[in-house]
C-alpha positions as a Markdown table, in Angstrom:
| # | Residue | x | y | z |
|---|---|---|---|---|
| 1 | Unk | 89.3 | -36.9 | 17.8 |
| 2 | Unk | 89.7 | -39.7 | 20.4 |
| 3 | Unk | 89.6 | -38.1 | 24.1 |
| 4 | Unk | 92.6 | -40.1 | 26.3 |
| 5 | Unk | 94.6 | -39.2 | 28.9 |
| 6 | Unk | 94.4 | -36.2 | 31.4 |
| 7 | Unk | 91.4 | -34.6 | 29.2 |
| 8 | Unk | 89.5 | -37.9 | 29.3 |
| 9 | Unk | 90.1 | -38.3 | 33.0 |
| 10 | Unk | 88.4 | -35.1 | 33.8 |
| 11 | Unk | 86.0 | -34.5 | 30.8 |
| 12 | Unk | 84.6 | -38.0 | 30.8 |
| 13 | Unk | 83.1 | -37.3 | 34.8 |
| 14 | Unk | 81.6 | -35.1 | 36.8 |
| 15 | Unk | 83.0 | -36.6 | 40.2 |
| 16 | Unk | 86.4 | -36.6 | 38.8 |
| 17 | Unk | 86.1 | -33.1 | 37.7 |
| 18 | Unk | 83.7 | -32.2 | 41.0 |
| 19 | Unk | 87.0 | -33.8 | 42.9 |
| 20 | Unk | 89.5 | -31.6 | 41.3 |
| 21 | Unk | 87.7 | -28.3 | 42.3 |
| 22 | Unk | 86.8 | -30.2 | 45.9 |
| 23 | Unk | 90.1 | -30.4 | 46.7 |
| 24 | Unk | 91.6 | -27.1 | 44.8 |
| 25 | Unk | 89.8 | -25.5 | 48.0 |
| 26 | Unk | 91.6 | -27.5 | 50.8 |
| 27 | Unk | 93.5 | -31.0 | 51.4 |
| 28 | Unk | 90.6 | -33.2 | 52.5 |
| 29 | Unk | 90.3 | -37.0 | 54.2 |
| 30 | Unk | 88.5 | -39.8 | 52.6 |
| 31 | Unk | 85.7 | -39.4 | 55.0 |
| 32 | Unk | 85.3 | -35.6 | 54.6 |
| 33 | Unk | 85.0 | -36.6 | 50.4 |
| 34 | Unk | 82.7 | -39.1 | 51.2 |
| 35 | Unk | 80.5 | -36.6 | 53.4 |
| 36 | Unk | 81.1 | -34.4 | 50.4 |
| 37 | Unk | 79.7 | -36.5 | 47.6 |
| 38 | Unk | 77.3 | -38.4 | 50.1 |
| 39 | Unk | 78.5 | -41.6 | 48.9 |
| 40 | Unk | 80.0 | -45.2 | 50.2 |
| 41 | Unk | 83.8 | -46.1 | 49.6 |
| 42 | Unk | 83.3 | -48.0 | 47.2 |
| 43 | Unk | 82.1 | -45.4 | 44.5 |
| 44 | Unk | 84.2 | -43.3 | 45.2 |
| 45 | Unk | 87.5 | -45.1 | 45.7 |
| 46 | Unk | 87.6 | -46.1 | 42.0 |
| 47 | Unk | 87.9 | -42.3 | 41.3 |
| 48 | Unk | 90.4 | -41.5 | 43.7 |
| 49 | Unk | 92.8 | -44.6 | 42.3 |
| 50 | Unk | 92.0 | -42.9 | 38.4 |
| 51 | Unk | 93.1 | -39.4 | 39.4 |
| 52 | Unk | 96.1 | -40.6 | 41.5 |
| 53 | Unk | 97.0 | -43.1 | 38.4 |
| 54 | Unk | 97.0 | -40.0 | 36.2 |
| 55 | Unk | 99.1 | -37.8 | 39.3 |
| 56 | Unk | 96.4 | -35.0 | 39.6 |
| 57 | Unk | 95.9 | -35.9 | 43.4 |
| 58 | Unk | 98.1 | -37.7 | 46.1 |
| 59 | Unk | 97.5 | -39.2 | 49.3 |
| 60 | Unk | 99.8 | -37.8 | 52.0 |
| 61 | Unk | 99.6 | -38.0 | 55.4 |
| 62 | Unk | 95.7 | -39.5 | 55.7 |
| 63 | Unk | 94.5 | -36.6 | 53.7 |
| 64 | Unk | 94.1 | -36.5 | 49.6 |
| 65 | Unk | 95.6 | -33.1 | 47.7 |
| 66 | Unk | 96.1 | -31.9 | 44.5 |
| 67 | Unk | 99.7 | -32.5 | 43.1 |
| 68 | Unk | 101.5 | -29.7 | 41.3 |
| 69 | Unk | 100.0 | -30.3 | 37.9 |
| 70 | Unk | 96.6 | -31.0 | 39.8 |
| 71 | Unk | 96.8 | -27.8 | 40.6 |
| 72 | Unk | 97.9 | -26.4 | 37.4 |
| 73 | Unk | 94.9 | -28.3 | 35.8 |
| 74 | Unk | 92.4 | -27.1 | 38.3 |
| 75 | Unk | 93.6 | -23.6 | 37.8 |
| 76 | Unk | 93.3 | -23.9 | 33.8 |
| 77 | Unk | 90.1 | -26.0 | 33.2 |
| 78 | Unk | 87.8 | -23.6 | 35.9 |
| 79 | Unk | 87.9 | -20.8 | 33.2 |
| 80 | Unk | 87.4 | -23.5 | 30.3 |
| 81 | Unk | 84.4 | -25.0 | 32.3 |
| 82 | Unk | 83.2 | -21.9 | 33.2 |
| 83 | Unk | 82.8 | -20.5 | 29.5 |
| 84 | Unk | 81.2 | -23.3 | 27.9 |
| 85 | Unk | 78.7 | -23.4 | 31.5 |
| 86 | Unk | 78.0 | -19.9 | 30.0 |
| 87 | Unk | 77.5 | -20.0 | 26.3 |
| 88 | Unk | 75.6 | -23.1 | 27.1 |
| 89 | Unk | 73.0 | -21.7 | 29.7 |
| 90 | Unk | 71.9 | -19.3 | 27.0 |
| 91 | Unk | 73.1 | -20.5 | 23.6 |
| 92 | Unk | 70.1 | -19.8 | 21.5 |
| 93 | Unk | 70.4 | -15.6 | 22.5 |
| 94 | Unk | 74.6 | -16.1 | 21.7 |
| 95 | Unk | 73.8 | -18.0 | 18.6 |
| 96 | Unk | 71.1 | -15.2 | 17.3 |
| 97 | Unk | 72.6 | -11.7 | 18.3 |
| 98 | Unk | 74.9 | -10.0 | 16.4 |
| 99 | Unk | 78.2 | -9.9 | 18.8 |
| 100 | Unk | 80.3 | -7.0 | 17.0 |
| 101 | Unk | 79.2 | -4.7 | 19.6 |
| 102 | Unk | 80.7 | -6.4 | 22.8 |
| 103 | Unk | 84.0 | -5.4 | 22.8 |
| 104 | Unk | 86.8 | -8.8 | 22.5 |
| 105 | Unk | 88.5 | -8.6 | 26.0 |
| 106 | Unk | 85.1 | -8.6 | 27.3 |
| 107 | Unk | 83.6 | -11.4 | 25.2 |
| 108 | Unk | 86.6 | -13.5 | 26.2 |
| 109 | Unk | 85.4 | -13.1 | 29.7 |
| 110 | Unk | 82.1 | -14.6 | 28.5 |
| 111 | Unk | 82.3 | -16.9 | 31.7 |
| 112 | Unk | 81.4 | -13.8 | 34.0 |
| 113 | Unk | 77.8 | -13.9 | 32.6 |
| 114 | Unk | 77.7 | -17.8 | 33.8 |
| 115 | Unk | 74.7 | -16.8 | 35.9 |
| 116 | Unk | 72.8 | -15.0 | 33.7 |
| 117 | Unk | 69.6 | -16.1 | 32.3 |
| 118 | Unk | 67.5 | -14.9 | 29.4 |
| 119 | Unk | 64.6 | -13.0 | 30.3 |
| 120 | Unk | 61.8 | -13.3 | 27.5 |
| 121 | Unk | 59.1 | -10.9 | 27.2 |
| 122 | Unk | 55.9 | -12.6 | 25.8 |
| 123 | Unk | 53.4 | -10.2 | 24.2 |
| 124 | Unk | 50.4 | -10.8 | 26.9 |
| 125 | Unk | 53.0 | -10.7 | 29.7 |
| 126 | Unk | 54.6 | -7.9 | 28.5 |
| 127 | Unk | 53.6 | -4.9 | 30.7 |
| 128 | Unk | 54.3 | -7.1 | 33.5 |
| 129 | Unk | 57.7 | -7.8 | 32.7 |
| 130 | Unk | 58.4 | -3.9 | 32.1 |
| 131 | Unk | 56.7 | -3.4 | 35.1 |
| 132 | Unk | 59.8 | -5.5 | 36.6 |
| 133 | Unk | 62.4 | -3.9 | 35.0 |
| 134 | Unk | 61.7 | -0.3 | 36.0 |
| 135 | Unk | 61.0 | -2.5 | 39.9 |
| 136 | Unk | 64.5 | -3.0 | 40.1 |
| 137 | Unk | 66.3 | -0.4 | 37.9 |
| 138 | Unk | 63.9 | 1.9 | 40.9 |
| 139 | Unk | 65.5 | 0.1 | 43.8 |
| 140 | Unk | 68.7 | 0.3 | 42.5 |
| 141 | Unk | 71.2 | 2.9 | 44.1 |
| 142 | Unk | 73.1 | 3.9 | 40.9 |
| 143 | Unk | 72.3 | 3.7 | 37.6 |
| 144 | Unk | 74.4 | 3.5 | 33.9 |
| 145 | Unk | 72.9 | 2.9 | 30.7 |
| 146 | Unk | 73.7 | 2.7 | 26.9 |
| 147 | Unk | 70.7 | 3.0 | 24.1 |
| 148 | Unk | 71.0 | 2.6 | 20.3 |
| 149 | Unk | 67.1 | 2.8 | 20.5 |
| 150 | Unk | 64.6 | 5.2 | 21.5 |
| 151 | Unk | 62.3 | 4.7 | 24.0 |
| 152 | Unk | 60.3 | 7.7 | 24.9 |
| 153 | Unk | 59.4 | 6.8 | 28.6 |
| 154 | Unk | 63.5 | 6.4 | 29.4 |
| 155 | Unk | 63.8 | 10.5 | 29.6 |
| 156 | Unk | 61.0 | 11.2 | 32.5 |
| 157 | Unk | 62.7 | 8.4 | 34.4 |
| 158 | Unk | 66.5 | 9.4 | 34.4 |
| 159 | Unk | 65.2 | 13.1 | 35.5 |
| 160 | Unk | 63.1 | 11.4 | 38.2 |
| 161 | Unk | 66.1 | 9.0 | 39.5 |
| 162 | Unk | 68.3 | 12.7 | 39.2 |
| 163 | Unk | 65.6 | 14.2 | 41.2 |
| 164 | Unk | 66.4 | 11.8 | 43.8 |
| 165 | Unk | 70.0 | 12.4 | 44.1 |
| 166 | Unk | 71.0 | 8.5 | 42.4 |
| 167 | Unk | 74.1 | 8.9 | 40.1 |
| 168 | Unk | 72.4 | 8.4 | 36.4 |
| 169 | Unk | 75.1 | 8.0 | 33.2 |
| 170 | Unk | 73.8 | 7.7 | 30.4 |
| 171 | Unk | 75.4 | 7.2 | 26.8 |
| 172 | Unk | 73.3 | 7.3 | 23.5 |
| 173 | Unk | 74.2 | 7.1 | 19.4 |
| 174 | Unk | 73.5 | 10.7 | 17.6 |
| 175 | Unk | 69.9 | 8.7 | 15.9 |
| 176 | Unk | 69.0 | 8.6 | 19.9 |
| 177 | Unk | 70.6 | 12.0 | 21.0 |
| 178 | Unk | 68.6 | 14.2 | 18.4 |
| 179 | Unk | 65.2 | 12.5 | 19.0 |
| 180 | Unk | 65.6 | 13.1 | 22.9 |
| 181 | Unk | 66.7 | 17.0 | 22.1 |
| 182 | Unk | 63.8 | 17.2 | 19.9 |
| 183 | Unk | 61.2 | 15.6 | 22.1 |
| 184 | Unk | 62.7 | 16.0 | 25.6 |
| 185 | Unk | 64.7 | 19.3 | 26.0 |
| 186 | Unk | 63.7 | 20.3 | 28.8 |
| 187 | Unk | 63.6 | 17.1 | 30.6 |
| 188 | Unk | 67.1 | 16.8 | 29.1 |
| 189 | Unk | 68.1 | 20.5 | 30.2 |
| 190 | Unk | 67.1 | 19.6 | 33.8 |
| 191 | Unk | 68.8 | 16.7 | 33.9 |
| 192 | Unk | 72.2 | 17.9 | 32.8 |
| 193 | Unk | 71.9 | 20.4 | 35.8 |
| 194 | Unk | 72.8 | 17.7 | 38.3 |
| 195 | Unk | 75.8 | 17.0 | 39.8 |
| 196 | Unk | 75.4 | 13.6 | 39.7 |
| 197 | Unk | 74.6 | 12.8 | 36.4 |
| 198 | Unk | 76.0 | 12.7 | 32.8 |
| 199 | Unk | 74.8 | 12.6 | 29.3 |
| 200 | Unk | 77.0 | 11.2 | 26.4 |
| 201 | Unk | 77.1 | 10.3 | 23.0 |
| 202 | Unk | 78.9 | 7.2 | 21.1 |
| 203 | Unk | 79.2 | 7.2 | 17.1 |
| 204 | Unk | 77.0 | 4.0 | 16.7 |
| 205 | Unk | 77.1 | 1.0 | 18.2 |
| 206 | Unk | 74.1 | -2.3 | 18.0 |
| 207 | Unk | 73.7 | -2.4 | 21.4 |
| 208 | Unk | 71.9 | -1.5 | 24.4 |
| 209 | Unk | 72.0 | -2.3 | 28.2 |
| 210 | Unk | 71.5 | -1.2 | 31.5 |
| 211 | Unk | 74.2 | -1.8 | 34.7 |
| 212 | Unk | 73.2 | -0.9 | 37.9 |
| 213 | Unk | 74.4 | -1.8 | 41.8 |
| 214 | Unk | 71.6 | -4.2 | 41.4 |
| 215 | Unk | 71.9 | -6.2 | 38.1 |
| 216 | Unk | 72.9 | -6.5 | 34.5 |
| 217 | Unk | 70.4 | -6.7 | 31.5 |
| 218 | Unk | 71.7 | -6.6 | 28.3 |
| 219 | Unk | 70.1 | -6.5 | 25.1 |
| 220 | Unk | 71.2 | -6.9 | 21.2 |
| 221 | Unk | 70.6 | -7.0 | 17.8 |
| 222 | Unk | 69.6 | -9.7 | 15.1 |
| 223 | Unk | 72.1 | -10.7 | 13.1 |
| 224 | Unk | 69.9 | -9.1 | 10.4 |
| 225 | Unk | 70.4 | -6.0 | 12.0 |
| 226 | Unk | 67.2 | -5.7 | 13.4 |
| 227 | Unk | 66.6 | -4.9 | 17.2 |
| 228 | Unk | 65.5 | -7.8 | 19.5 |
| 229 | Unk | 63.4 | -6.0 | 21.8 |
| 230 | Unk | 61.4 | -8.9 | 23.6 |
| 231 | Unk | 64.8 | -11.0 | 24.7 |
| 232 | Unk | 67.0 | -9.7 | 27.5 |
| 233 | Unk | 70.3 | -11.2 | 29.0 |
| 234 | Unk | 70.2 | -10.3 | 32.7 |
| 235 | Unk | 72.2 | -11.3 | 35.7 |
| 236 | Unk | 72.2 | -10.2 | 39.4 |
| 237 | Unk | 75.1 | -11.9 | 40.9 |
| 238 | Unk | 78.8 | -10.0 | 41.3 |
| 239 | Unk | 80.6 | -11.4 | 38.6 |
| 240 | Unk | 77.7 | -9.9 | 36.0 |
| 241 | Unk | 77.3 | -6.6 | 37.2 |
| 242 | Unk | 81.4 | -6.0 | 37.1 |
| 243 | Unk | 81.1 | -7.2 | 33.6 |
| 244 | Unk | 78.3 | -4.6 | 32.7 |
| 245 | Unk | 80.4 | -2.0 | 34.4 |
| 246 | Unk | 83.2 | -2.4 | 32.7 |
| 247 | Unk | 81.1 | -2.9 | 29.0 |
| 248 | Unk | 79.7 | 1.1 | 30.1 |
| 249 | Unk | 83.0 | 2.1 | 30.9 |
| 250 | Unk | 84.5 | 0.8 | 27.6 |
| 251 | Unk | 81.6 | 3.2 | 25.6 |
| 252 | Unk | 82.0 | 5.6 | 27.9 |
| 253 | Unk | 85.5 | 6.3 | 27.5 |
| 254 | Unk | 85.0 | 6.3 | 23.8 |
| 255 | Unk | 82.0 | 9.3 | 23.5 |
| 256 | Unk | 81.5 | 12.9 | 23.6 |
| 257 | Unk | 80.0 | 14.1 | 26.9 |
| 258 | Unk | 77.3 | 16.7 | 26.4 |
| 259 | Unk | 77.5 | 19.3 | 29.3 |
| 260 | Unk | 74.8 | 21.3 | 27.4 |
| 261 | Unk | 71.8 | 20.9 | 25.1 |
């Protein structure tokens, strides 16, 4: 289909579409825009006279705006822009995961992750990549975590974070919660003593992630239903984290809490 119009106008450039946003934020005079783009009248005139032409932006008073259905198009096409910015950065983990498992009001906010990057563990780099993860998920001040997989160096560390009075949630699948009761009791048994902590279980899900104050590192399965254990999706900006919190507290509202083992 042949792009014309209002969708061609902003679609077709980036300074028409950097524009829009520009001036979303505030009214702003030809010089500011100028300053802005770090560019001479003439290149960026011609873009001014196409947006006005298709009555996204007005001049009024010495100083350009956005017109009412500038506005209504800026406020539309962010989230648009946004989403694709997002699948794009990291299309190759969207394309090979299995997505069942993130719930769809949360997948339509896809556009949060924006910032994330995928974090690839090679196998001669691999220790040091760990060594990162447990850096920051050690730094961090709280800590929530869903596993559909077992990983038998996870139950030292949540006592050890408990020990240290950081608020630990964790949610596992019954596969998970009877290999830690039969490996780790006591471990387990300690850790349920805390105040601060708490230990549940979700029917099955093919996921597993970590959320913290610090970042968001997400991991999924194949669409095979195999685990991917070497590629992780993980952001440290705002927007990410909010995501991941609200991802725990979608499983966590959904589980059993075990109070005892």
């Amino acid at each position: 289909m042949k792009s014309s119009g209002l969708l061609s106008i902003l679609t077709f450039s980036e300074k028409r579409k950097d524009l829009l946003f520009l001036l979303q934020e505030n009214p702003r005079t030809l010089s500011e825009i100028k300053d802005y783009f770090d560019v001479r009248s003439p290149e960026i005139l011609p873009r001014l006279k196409e947006m006005e032409n298709a009555n996204l932006i007005m001049r009024q008073e010495g100083l350009y705006r956005l017109t009412p259905l500038g506005k209504v198009s800026a406020i539309y096409y962010k989230p648009f822009l946004d989403t694709l910015t997002a699948i794009e950065a990291n299309e190759k983990f969207w394309k090979e995961h299995d997505l069942t498992a993130i719930p769809e009001p949360l997948l339509n906010r896809i556009q949060e992750l924006r910032e994330c990057r995928v974090i690839k563990d090679e196998h001669e780099h691999i220790y040091d990549s760990h060594k990162t993860f447990l850096e920051n998920v050690q730094s961090s001040t709280r800590f929530m975590g869903f596993s559909s997989i077992f990983l038998p160096n996870y139950p030292t560390m949540f006592v050890q974070m408990a020990r240290k009075n950081i608020p630990v949630s964790i949610i596992v699948t019954p596969n998970v919660f009877f290999k830690i009761k039969s490996e780790h009791n006591s471990e387990i048994e300690e850790f349920l003593e805390y105040k601060h902590t708490s230990f549940h279980v979700y029917d099955n899900a093919k996921i597993a992630f970590v959320v913290t104050d610090r970042f968001l590192s997400l991991s999924l399965f194949f669409k095979n239903g195999t685990f991917d254990p070497r590629n992780d999706l993980v952001g440290f900006d705002t927007s990410s984290v909010k995501w991941g919190e609200e991802l725990f507290k979608h499983y966590k509202e959904n589980s059993i809490e075990i109070k005892n083992i």
